[in-house]
C-alpha positions in Angstrom: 13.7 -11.3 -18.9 9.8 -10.1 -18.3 8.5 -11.7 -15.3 5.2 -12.0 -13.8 3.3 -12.9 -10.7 2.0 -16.4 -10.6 -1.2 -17.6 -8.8 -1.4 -20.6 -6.3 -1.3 -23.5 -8.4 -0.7 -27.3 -7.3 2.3 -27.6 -8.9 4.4 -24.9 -6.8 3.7 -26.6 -3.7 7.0 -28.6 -4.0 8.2 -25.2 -3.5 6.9 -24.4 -0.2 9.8 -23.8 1.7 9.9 -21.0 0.2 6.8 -19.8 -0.3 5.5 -20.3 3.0 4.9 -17.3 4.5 2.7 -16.5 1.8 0.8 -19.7 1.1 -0.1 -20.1 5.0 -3.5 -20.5 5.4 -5.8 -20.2 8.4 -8.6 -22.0 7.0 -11.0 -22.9 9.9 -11.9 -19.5 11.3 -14.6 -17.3 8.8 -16.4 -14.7 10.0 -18.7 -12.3 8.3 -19.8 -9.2 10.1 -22.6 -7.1 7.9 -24.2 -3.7 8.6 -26.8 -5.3 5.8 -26.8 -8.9 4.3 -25.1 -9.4 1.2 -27.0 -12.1 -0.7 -25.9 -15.1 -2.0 -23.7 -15.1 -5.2 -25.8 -15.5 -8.4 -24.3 -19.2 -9.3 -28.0 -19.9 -11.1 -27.0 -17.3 -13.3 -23.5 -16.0 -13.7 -24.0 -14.2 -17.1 -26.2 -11.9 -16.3 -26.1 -8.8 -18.4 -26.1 -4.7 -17.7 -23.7 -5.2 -15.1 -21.8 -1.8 -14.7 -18.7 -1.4 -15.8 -15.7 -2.7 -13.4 -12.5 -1.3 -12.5 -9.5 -3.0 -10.6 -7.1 -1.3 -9.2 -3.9 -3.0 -7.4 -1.8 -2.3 -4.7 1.7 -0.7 -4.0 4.0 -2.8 -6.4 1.1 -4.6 -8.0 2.0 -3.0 -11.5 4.1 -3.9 -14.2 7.3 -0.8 -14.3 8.8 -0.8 -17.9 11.1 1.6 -20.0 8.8 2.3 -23.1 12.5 2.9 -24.8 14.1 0.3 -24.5 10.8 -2.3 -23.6 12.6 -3.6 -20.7 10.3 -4.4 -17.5 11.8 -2.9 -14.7 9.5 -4.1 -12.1 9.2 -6.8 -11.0 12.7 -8.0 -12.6 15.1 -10.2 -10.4 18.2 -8.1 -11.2 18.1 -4.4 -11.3 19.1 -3.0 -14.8 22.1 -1.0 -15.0 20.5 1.8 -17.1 17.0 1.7 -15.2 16.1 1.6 -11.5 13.1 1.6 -9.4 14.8 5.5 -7.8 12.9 8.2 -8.2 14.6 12.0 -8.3 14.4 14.2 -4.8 15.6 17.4 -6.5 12.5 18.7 -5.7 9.6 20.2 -3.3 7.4 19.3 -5.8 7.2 15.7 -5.8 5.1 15.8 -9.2 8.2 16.9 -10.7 10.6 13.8 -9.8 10.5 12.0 -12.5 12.0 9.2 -14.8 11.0 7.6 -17.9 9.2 4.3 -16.0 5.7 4.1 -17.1 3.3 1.6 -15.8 2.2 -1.1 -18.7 -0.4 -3.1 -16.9 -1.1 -4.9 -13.7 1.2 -8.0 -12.4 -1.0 -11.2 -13.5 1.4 -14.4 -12.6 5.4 -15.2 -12.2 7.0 -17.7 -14.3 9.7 -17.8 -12.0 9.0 -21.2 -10.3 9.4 -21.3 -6.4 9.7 -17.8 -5.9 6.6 -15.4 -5.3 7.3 -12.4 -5.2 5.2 -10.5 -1.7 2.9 -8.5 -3.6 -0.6 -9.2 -4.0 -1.9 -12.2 -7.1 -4.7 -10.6 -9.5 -5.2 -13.4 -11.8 -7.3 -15.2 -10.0 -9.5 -12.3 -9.2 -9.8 -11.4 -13.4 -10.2 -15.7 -14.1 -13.4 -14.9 -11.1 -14.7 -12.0 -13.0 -14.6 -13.3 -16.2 -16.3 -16.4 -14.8 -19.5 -13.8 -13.6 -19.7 -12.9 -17.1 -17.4 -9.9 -17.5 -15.0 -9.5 -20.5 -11.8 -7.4 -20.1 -12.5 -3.8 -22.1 -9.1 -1.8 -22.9 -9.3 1.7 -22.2 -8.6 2.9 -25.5 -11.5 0.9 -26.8 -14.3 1.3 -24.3 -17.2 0.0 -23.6 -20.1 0.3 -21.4 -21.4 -2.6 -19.5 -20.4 -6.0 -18.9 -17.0 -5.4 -18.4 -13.5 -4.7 -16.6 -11.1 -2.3 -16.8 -7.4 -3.0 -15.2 -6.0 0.1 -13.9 -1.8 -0.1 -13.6 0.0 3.0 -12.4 2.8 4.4 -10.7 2.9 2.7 -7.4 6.1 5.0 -6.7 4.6 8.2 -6.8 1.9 10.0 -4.9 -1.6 9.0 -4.3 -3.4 12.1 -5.3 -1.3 12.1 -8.6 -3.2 8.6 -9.3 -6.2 9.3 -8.2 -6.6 12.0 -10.4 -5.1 10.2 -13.7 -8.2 7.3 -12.8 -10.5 10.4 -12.9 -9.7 11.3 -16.4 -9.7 8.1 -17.8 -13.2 7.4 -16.3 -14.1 10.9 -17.6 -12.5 9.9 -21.1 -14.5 6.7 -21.2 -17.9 8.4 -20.6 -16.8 10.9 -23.8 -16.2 7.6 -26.1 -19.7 5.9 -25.3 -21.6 9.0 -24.7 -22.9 7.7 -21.7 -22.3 10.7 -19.2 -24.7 8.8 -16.8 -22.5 5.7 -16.2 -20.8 4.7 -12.8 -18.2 2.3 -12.0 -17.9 0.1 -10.0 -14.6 -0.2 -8.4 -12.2 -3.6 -6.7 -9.5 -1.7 -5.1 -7.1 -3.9 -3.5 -4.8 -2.2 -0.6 -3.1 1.1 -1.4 -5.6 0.9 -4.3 -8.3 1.4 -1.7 -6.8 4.7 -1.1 -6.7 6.3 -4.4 -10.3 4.8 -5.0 -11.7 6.5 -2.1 -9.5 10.0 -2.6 -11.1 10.4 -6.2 -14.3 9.6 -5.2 -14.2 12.4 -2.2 -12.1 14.9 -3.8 -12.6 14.3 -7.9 -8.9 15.7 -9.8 -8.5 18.3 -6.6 -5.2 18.5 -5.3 -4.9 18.4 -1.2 -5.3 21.5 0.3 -2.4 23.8 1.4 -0.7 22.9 4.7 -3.0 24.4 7.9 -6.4 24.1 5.6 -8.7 21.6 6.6 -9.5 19.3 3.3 -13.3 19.0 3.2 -14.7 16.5 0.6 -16.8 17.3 -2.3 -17.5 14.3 -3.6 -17.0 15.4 -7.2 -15.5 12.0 -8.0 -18.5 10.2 -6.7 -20.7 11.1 -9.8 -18.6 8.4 -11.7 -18.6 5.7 -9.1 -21.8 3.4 -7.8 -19.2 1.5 -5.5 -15.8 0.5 -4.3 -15.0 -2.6 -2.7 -12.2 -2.3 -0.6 -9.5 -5.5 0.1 -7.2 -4.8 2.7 -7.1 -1.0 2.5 -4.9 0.1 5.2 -7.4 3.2 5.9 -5.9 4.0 9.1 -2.7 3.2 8.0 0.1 0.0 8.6 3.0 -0.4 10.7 4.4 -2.7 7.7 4.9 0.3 5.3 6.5 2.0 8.6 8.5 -0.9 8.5 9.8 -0.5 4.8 10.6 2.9 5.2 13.0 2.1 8.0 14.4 -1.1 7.0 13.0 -1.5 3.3 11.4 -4.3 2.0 12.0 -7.8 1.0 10.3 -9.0 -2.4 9.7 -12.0 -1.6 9.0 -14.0 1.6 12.0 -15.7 2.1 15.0 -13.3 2.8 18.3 -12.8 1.5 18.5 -14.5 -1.6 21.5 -13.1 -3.7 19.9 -13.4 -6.6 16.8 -11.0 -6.0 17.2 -7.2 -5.3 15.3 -6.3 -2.5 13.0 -2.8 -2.0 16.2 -1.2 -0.3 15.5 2.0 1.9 17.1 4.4 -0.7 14.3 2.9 -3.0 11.4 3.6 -0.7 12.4 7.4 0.3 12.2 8.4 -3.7 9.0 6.9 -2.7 5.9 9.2 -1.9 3.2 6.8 -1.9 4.8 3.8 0.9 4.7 7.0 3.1 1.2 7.7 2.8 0.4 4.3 3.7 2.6 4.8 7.1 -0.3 4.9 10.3 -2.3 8.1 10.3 -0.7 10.2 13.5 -4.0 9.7 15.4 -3.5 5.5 14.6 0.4 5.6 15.6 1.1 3.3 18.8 4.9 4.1 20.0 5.5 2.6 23.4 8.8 2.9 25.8 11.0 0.1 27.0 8.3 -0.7 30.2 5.7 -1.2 27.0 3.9 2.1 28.1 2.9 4.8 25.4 5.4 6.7 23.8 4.4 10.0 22.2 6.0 10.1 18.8 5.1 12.4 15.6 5.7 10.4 13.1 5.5 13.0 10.6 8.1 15.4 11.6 11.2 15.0 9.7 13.4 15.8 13.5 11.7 12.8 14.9 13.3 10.4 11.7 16.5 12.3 13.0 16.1 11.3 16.7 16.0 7.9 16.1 18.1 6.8 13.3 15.6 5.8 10.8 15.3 5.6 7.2 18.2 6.1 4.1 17.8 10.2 5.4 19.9 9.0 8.4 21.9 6.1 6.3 25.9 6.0 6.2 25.7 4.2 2.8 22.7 6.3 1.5 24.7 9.5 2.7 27.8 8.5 1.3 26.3 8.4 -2.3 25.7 12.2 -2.3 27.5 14.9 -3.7 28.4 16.3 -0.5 29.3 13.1 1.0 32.9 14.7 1.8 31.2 17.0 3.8 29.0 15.2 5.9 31.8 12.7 6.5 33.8 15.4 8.7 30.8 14.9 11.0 30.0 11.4 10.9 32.8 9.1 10.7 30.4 6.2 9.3 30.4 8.1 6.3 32.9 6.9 3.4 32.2 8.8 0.5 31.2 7.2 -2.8 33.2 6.8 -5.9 31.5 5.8 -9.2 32.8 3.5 -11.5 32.5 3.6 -15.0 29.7 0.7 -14.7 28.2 3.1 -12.0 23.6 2.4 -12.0 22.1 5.5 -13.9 20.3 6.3 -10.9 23.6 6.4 -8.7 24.8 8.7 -10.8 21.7 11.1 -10.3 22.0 10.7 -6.7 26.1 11.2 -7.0 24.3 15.2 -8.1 22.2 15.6 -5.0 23.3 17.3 -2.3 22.1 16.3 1.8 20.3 19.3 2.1 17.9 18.6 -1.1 17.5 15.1 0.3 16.4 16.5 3.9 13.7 19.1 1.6 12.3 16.6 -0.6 12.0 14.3 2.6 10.1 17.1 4.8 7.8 17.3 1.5 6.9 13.7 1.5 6.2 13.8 5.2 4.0 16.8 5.5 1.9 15.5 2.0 1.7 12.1 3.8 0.4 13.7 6.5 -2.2 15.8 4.9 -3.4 13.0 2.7 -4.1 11.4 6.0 -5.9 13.9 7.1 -8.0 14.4 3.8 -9.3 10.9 3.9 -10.2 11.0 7.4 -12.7 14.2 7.1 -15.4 12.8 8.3 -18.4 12.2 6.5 -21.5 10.6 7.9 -23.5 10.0 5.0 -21.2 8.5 1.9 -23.1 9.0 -1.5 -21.1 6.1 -3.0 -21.4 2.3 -1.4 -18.3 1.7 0.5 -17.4 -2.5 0.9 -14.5 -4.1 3.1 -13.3 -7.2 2.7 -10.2 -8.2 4.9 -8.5 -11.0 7.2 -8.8 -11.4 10.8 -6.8 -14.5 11.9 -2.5 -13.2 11.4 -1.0 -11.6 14.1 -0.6 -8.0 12.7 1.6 -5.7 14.0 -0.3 -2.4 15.5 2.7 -0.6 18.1 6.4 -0.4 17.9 8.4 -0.3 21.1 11.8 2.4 21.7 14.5 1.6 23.7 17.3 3.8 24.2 21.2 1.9 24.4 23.3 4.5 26.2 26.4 2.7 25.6 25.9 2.5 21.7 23.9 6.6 21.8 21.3 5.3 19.9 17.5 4.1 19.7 16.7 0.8 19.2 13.4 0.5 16.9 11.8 -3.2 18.2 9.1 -4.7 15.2 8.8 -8.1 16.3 8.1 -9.9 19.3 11.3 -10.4 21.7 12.2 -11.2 25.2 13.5 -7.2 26.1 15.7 -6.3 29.5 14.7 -2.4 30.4 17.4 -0.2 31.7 16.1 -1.3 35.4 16.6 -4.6 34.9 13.2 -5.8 34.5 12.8 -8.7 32.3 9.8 -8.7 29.8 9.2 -12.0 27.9 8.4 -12.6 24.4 4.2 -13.4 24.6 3.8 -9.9 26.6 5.5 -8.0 24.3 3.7 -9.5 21.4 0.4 -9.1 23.3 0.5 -5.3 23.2 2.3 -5.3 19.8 0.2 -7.1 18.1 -3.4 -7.5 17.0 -5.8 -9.4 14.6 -5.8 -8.7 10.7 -4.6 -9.8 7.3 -0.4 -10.0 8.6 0.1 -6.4 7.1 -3.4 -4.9 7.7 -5.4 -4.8 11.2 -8.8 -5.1 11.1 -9.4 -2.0 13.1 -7.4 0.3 10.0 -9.3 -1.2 7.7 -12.9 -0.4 9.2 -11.1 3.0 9.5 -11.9 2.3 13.6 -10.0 4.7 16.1 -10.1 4.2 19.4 -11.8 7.0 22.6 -11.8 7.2 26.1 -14.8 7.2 27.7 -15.4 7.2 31.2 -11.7 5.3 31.9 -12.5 2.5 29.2 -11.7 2.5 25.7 -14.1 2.2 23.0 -13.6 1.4 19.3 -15.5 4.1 17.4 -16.1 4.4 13.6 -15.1 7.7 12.4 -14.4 8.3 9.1 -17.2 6.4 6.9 -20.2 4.5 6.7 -19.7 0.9 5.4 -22.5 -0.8 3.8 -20.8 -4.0 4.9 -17.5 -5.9 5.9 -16.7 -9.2 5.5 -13.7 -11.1 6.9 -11.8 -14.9 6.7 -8.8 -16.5 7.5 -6.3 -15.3 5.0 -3.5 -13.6 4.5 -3.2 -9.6 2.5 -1.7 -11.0 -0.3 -4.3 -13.7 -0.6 -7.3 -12.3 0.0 -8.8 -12.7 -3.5 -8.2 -16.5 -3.5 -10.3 -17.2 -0.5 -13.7 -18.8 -1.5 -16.0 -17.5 1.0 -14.7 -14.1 0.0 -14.9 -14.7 -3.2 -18.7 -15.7 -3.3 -19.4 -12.6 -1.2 -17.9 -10.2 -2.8 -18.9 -11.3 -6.2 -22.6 -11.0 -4.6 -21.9 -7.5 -3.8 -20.7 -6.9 -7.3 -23.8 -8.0 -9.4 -26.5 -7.4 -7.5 -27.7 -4.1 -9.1 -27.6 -4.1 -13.0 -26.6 -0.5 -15.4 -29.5 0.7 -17.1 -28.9 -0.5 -20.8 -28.9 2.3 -23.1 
């Protein structure tokens, strides 16, 4: 059964326990902060013509995953298929080489599954608000110039510099079909989308940089692009993709429904992209058991070692590989795995992988994380495309993760949400401290400060924020949550502003 994701709509809210995390609102508090006004939206005049051509692009798990075979969707389904999963290979160092027959079919638009939403972000509404300013959806096979929006669907699996080069060539393809070598795009990039937007504009179809050379930008990509409006892009990183890398992800807001598969931890380490949107190692707030900082290197495949974390360091995930025997001489946990003759397809792929590919392909995806990180933070302090952020700043949003070691068990304990915690002195540290450290302001997955790409200096003993990586030419920011943020009205009109205000040169 295809399934699709479903805007807000009156008649789910018999639904809402549920749905609740997601439909929460903080509607009183809006605040706009502008490095230059954005004017009003153009409601005298909605259809006004030469706009430049538009391109959304969604975030992780914001495309549709389908099996051109057998025309089965993949993602998002509520049961995973026997002969198709969302696994990726790790037989490899070179991540562009894991690959299965998934290709990406178009962007997730609505669910007709009723009282169930899945957690990803909602792009019908922003299209119906497009169309509404007088732009009609163009298909890239067919292009056209002006007055119009592309949807760009890809991979959300695989890595970030492999998408932001295939949105390079079809914008380069485009300009070939209307012979308009000229022409810029305009770009609505909504989370990890943010990411690959701003890559191809820095860096063009360039690869990173080997490991040790510093990345400087080019800006080859920015010949093609007037501006990107960024929605929640994670630009320092988030603590929530941390999370699903540790624990994996639940697809929906309410938990442990038995008849919905869950983003599982084995799912997210075939994963290259949820890694690079983990917190950039100059972002990442560890702190100890007495809420002090903790110096952890996030990117080093030892620390995942130290503290237990991820399917790399997984009993079950371990005991699926060929060399489970092995590894069970070691670790008693381990019960090694035997297939059935029903066995997934992608099982059986892992039941051919041996620990020590696993641990090579996982040191990869660390150290490319890493240097992505680093190749969107060059800094540059003069940006030759316009660079918009649009974000909330009401939801507690988790921004530190505190360690505490349990002797008896010989084992870290990796704390996410806000508890009362006992340290190993005996000192007792209630719930609304620990939250006040752990937490800050943002969209619930997204602070405000990663998103302004903000980092934070010493100066004379206090601590300043200090913009480091780009020049915005302006943020806006409501009450409402990262999944949302296209729904809310005062974003909506801004935004929309932004878009229109300067007009393509008809040819």
């Amino acid at each position: 059964m295809q399934v699709y994701f479903y805007m807000l709509k009156s008649k789910f809210l018999s639904f809402l326990p549920l749905t609740f995390v997601l439909f929460a609102f903080c509607s009183a508090n809006v605040t706009a902060q502008t490095t230059e006004k954005i004017p009003q939206a153009m409601e005298k005049n909605p259809q006004t013509s030469g706009k430049n051509p538009v391109i959304v692009i969604p975030g992780i798990q914001g495309s549709q995953l389908v099996n051109p075979q057998t025309g089965k969707t993949v993602w998002f389904n509520v049961r995973r298929d026997k002969d198709d999963d969302l696994r990726l290979p790790m037989t490899s160092n070179n991540l562009a080489r894991n690959r299965d027959k998934l290709i990406a079919k178009d962007i997730i638009r609505e669910v007709e599954l009723p009282g169930v939403l899945p957690d990803v972000a909602v792009y019908q509404g922003l299209i119906d608000s497009l169309k509404a300013r007088g732009y009609a959806e163009a298909d890239w096979n067919k292009p056209q110039a002006i007055d119009v929006f592309y949807v760009f669907p890809y991979d959300w699996r695989r890595d970030n510099v492999e998408t932001a080069q295939l949105l390079i060539n079809k914008i380069e393809a485009v300009k070939r079909v209307v012979k308009r070598p000229d022409l810029k795009f305009d770009i609505i990039a909504h989370s990890m989308g943010g990411l690959v937007a701003r890559y191809a504009a820095m860096y063009g179809a360039a690869d990173l940089p080997p490991e040790g050379r510093k990345a400087v930008p080019s800006w080859t990509g920015a010949r093609h692009i007037n501006k990107i409006l960024m929605f929640g892009t994670p630009n320092e990183g988030s603590f929530d993709a941390f999370i699903g890398a540790v624990n994996g992800s639940t697809v929906i807001s309410a938990r442990n429904l038995p008849f919905i598969d869950d983003f599982r931890p084995e799912d997210v380490i075939s994963s290259p992209a949820l890694f690079q949107l983990m917190p950039h190692q100059t972002a990442t707030r560890f702190l100890d058991e007495n809420l002090k900082p903790l110096k952890v290197d996030l990117y080093d495949p030892k620390t995942w070692q130290t503290y237990g974390w991820g399917a790399v360091n997984d009993p079950k995930f371990l005991s699926k590989l060929k060399d489970a025997a092995q590894l069970a001489v070691k670790n008693k946990e381990i019960e090694p795995t035997k297939l059935g003759k029903d066995a997934n397809f992608d099982d059986r792929i892992l039941s051919q992988t041996t620990s020590a590919q696993v641990r090579a392909y996982f040191a990869t995806v660390l150290s490319r994380a890493k240097r992505f990180h680093l190749a969107l933070d060059a800094p540059t302090r003069k940006s030759p495309i316009e660079l918009y952020a649009f974000g909330g700043n009401c939801q507690p949003t988790l921004d530190a993760v505190v360690m505490m070691r349990n002797d008896k068990k010989d084992r870290w304990l990796t704390i996410t949400d806000a508890r009362d915690i006992k340290t190993s002195s005996g000192r007792e540290i209630k719930k609304d401290e620990v939250k006040a450290v752990m937490f800050v302001l943002g969209d619930g997955r997204v602070t405000r400060r990663s998103l302004l790409a903000e980092s934070e200096e010493s100066k004379g003993g206090t601590e300043e924020l200090v913009k480091t990586v780009f020049p915005l030419k302006s943020s806006f920011f409501a009450c409402g949550l990262h999944t949302q943020l296209f729904l809310e009205k005062t974003i909506q009109d801004s935004f929309l502003s932004a878009l229109v205000v300067e007009k393509t040169k008809q040819p």
